[in-house]
N, C-alpha and C positions, 0 to 999 in steps of 0.2 A: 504494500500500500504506500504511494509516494506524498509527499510532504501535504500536496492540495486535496488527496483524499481523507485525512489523517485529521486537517483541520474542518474540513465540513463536519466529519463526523462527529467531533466535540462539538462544533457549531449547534447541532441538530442534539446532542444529547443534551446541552444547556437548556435548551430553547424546553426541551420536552420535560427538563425537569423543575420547571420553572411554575412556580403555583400560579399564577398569575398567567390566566389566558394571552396569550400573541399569537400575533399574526403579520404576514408581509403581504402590501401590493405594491404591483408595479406602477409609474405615472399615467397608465389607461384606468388608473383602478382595477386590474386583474387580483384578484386572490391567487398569490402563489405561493402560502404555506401558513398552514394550521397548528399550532401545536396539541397536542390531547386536552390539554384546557381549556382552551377555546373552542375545540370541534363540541365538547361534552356543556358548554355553555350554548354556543349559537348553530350546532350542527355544523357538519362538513359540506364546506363550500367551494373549495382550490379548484381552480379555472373558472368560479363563476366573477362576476363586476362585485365587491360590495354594493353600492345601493340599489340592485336587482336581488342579490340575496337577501340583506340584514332590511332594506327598508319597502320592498316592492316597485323602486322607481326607476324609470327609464334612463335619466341622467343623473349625474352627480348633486347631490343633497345639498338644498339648501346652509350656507355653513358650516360647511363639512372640512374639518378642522385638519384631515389628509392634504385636502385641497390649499389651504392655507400655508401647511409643510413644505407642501412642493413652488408655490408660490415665494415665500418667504426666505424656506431654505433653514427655518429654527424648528425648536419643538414647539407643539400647540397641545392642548388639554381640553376637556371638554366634558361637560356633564351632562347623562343620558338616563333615560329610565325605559327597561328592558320589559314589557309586558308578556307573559304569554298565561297558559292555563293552570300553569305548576305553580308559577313565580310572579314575584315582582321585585323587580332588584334596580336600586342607585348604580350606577355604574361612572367612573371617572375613566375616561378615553383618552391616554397618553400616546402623541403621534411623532416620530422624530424620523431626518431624512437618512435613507440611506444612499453613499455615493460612492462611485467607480475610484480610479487610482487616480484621475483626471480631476476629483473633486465633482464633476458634475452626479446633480441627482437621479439615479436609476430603479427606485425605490423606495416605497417609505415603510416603518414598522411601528405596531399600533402594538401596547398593553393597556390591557382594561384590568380595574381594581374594581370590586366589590367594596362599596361605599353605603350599603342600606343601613347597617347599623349607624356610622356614624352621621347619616342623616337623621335617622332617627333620635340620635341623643340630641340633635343641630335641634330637632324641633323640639323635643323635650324641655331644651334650656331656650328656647325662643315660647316657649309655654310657661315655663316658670318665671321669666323674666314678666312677660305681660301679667303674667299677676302680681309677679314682686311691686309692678311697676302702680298696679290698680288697688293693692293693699298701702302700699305708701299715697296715694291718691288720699282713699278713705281714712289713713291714716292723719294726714295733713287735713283734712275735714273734720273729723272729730277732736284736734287740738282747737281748729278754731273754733268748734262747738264750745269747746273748754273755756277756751279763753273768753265767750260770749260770758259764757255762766258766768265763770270769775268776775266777771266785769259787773253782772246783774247783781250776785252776789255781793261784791262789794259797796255799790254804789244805791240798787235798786231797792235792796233788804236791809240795809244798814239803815240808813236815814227812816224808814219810819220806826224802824226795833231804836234808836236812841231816841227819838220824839217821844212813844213809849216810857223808856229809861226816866229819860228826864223829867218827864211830867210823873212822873211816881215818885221820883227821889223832892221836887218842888212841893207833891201833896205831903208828902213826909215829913218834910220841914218848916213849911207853911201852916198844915193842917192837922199835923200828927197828934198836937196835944187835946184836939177834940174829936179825937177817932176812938172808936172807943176797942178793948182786946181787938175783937174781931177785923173792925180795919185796918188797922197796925199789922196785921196778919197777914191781910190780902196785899198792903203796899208793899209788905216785904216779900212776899212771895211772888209779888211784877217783877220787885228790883232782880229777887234770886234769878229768876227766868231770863230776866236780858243779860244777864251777866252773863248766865249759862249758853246763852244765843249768840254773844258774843265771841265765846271762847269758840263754840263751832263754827260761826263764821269763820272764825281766822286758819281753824284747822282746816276747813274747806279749802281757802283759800290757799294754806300751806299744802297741800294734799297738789291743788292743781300746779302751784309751780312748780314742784317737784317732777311733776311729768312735764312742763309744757318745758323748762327751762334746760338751757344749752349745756351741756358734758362739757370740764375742760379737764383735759387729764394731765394728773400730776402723782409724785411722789408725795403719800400721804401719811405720817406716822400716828396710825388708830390711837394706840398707845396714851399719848403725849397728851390726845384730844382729852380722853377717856379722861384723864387725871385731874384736866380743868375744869369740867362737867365735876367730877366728883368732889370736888375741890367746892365750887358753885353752891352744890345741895350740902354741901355738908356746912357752910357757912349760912344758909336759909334755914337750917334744923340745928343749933350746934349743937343742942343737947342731945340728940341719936349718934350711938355708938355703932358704928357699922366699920368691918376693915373691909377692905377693898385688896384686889391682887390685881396684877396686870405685868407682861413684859415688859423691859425695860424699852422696848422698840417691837415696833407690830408695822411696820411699813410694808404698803401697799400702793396698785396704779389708784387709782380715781378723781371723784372733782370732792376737793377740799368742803366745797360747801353742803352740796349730799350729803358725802360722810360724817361732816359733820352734824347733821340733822339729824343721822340714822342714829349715831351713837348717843344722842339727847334723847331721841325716845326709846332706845333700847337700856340704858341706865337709869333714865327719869321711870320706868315702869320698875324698874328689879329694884330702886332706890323706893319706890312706890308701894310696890306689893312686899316687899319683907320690911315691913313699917312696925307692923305689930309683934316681928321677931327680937325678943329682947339680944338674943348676940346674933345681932343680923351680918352676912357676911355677902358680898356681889364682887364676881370672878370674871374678866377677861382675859380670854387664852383661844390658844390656836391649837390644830389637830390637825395629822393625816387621814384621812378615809379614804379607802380605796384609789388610794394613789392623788386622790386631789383634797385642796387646803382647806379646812371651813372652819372660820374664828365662830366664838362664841362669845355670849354672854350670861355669866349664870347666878341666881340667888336662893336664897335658901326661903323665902316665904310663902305667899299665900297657896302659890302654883295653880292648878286646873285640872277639870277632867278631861283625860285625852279621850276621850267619846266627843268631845266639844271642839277637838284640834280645828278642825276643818273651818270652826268658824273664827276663828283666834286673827286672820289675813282680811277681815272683810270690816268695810265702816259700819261703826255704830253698833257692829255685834259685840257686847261685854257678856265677859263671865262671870261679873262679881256687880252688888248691887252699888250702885252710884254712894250709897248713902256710907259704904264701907270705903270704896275705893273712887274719889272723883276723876273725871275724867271726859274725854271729849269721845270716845272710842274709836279717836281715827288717827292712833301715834303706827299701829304695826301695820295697819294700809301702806301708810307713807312707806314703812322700815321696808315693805315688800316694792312700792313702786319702785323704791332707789335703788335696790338689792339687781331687779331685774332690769334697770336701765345699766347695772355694769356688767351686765351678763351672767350673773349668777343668780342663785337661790336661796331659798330661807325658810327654815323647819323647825318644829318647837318638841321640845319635849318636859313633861312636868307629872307632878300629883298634888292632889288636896294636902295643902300644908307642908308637903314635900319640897315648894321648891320649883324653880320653872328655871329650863334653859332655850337660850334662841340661839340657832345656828345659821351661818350667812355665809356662802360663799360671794368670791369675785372674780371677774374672769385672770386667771392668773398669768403672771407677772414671774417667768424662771428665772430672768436675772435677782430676783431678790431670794436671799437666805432665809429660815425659819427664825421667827423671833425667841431670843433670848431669855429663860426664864428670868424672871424679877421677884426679890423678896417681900413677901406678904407688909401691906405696911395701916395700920389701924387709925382708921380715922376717929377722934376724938370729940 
């Protein structure tokens, strides 16, 4: 077998082992060679025209990307969809020229790739996208719905709940000394109600900026916050004895101002509910679970029944009565809005009298180490 036999026949064994259907015509459009790929895709066709086989037509196809090969002299590419009774397949039709030793073109050679899947995921993520795009729509619509509220809230409910106020606190002082028990009773229980009106206003109101308001992320030490919060309540109570722990560094990504929100109502509750524990004691610390971080916060008082968990995340549900425990009952809504604007979660665990702990993750942050234990330090 001499040197030009020798290379055809690698030529032809390449070609045949080649997953990817090919094919060669010549510049009349002749089919003159199949490989089993291709024959087992579009049937054996050598010696017939392609666009008399593959498409039924008399002359050469409109756009037909061989055509352009031979014109051009580069490769051309092309996207096709193959219909028959078995199948339906994407196809990508790659055409490059082939030429004599002269350089001129005597040939061109076509490989087709099977592209159905990856069109299929093209439209998947062109589907996911139109909703991404239509849930961020509705998204941006119900902030302004928010921020209508907030605006109503502020401005439309407020002014006549203080005209209210006012005119109760004026019969009081004007008029108190000829009210007799009974109206003394009723103005005080106006003034108690706007006051109480007032505090939920403002949690409303806090409640919505919390969501409507801009994330700026930063390097945040829990920690450091935690200490001035407790520092705060314990100088509003000094006579409760409560020690406090905490790391001596608990640094995390987030926005400075969330987190610090979060850590006011998750300390203002545990400073809260272990009120009536004579050695009350409120723990922040951090934990591995299952491979990811989740700080806590925990106290040794009133607690809850986790039968009740589920309502523990939502306004206005309380598990203890106002007259034990005052309160707006919309601090762990917030805890949960801020929680999941950093991409994390938040789960409670407790018992009657036992104690209640809240757990938070945040989206995490590897460049940072675990925080440092800190010795228990008693607040006075």
């Amino acid at each position: 077998m001499n040197n030009r036999s020798v290379w055809k026949f690698e030529v032809n064994a390449i070609m045949e082992a080649m997953v990817d259907p090919v094919s060669v015509q010549n510049t009349d459009f002749l089919i003159l060679y199949q490989n089993q790929a291709h024959q087992d895709l579009m049937g054996y066709h050598v010696g017939e025209h392609c666009h008399r086989a593959y498409n039924n037509n008399d002359s050469v196809c409109d756009g037909c990307h061989l055509a352009r090969t031979f014109s051009d002299g580069t490769a051309n590419r092309r996207e096709v969809t193959l219909m028959s009774d078995k199948q339906h397949l994407d196809v990508e039709i790659l055409s490059s020229p082939l030429r004599d030793a002269a350089g001129g073109i005597i040939a061109g050679i076509e490989v087709l790739r099977d592209i159905t899947q990856r069109k299929k995921a093209e439209e998947e993520i062109r589907r996911l996208n139109n909703s991404i795009e239509r849930r961020a729509c509705d998204l941006a619509a119900s902030y302004r719905e928010l921020e209508a509220f907030s605006y109503s809230v502020s401005h439309d409910l407020r002014m006549p709940l203080t005209k209210i106020y006012s005119a109760a606190q004026l019969l009081d002082e004007q008029y108190g000394e000829k009210l007799d028990d009974q109206g003394r009773f009723l103005v005080q229980t106006i003034c108690e109600a706007g006051e109480h009106m007032e505090e939920l206003i403002k949690a409303l109101l806090d409640l919505a900026k919390v969501t409507c308001t801009d994330i700026i992320m930063e390097q945040v030490d829990l920690a450091s916050i935690a200490r001035v919060i407790i520092d705060d309540l314990q100088k509003g109570e000094p006579a409760r004895k409560v020690s406090f722990t905490a790391p001596l560094d608990m640094t995390v990504a987030g926005d400075r101002q969330l987190l610090t929100v979060l850590m006011e109502n998750l300390l203002g509750n545990a400073w809260k509910y272990c009120g009536k524990v004579p050695a009350a004691s409120i723990e922040l610390g951090v934990q591995r679970t299952e491979g990811n971080t989740e700080y806590f916060v925990r106290d040794n008082g009133a607690g809850f029944d986790m039968r009740c968990v589920a309502n523990l995340f939502k306004p206005f549900r309380r598990l203890h009565a106002a007259s034990d425990f005052p309160g707006t009952g919309i601090g762990l809504a917030t805890v949960q809005r801020i929680v999941q604007r950093h991409g994390g979660s938040v789960r409670a665990e407790g018992q009657i009298d036992g104690g209640a702990t809240f757990f938070f993750s945040l989206r995490e942050d590897p460049s940072q180490p675990l925080p440092v234990a800190f010795p228990q330090r008693k607040m006075l």
